[in-house]
C-alpha positions as CSV (number, residue, x, y, z in Angstrom):
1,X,34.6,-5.2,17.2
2,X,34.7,-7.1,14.1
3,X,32.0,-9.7,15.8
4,X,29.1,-7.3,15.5
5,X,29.8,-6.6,12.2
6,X,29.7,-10.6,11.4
7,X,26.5,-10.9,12.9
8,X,25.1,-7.8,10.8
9,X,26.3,-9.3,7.3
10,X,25.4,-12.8,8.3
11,X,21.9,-12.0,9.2
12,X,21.8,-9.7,5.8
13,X,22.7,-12.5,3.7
14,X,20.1,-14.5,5.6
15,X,17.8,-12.1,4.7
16,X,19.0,-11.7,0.9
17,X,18.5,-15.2,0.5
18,X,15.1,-14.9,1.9
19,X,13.9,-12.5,-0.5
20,X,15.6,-14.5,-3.4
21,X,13.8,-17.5,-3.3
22,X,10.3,-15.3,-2.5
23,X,11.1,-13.7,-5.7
24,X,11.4,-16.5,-7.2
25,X,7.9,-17.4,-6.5
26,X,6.7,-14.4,-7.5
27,X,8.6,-13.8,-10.4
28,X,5.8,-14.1,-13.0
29,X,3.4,-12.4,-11.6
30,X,5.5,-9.6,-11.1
31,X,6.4,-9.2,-14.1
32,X,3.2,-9.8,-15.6
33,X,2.1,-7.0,-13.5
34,X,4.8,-4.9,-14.8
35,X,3.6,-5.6,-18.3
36,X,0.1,-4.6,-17.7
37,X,1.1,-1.2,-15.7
38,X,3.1,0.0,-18.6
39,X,0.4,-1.0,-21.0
40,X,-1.8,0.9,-18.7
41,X,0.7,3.6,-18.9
42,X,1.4,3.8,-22.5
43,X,-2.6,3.9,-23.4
44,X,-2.8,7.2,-21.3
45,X,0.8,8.2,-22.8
46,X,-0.9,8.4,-26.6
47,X,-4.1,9.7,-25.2
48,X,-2.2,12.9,-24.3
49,X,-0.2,13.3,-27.3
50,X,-1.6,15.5,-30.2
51,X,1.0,16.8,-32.8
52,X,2.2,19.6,-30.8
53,X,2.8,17.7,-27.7
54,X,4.7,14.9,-29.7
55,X,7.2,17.5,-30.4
56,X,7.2,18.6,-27.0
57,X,8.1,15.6,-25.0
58,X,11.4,15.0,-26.5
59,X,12.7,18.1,-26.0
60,X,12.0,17.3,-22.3
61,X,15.0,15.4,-21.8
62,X,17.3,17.0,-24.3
63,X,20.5,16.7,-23.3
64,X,20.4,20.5,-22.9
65,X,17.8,20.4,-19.9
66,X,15.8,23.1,-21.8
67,X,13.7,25.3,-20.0
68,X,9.9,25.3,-20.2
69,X,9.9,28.7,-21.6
70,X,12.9,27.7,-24.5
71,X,11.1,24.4,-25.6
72,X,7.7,26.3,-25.5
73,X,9.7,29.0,-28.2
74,X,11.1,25.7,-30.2
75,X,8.1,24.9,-30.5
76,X,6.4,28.0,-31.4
77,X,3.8,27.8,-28.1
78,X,3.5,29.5,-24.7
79,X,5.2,28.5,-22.1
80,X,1.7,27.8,-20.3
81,X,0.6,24.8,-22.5
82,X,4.3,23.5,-22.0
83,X,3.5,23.8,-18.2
84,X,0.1,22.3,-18.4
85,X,1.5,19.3,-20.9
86,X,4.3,18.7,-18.3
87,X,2.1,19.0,-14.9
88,X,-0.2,16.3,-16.9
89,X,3.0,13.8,-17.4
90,X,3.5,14.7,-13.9
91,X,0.6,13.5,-12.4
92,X,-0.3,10.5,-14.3
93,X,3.3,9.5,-13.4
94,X,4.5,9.1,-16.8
95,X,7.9,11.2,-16.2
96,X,9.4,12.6,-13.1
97,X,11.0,15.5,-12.0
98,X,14.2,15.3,-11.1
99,X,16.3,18.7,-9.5
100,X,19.4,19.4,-11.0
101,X,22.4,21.7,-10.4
102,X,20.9,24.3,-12.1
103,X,18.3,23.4,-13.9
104,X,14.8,21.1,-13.7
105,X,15.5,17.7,-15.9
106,X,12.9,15.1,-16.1
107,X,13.1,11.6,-16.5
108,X,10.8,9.4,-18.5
109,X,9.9,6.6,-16.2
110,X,8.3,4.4,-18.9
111,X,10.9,5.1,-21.4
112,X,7.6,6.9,-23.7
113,X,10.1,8.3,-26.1
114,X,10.6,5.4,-27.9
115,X,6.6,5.2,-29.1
116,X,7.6,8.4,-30.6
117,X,10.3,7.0,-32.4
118,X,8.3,4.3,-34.0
């Protein structure tokens, strides 16, 4: 029994190692790549923001998880143009939504927050 399982880890290191050294050749450009994305990213980012909106998207991972409607009244907006502002980040993949327990939490992919703390 234990012979198949030698075989299955012997052909996944063969196949780790493969990917390693391809890696390895592509390692610049990947991360080059990278670079530019979240470039490209950040540009549409601080094309969204306007003063409202900068105090919006921290509140959007709060440690709280606040609602739409409670960072919309933090703010001193409706709920709608929270909605709109987060559907936006949404669909220009700048943050994702992530279901929790109880509760909607987001996650900023880029890490954005820190251009708002420059």
């Amino acid at each position: 029994m234990d012979e198949p399982k030698d075989k299955v880890l012997e052909v996944l290191v063969e196949i780790r190692d493969t990917l390693n050294r391809i890696y390895t050749c592509f390692e610049d450009e990947y991360l080059e790549t990278q670079k530019r994305k979240y470039g490209e990213k950040e540009k549409a980012f601080e094309a969204m923001l306007t003063d409202v909106r900068k105090k919006i998207f921290p509140l959007l991972f709060d440690q709280r998880h606040l609602s739409q409607g409670e960072i919309a009244q933090a703010v001193g907006i409706t709920q709608s143009a929270v909605s709109k502002f987060v559907s936006s980040l949404i669909e220009n993949d700048l943050i994702e939504q992530v279901e929790g327990a109880d509760k909607i939490i987001y996650r900023d992919k880029y890490e954005l927050i820190k251009l708002l703390q420059k």
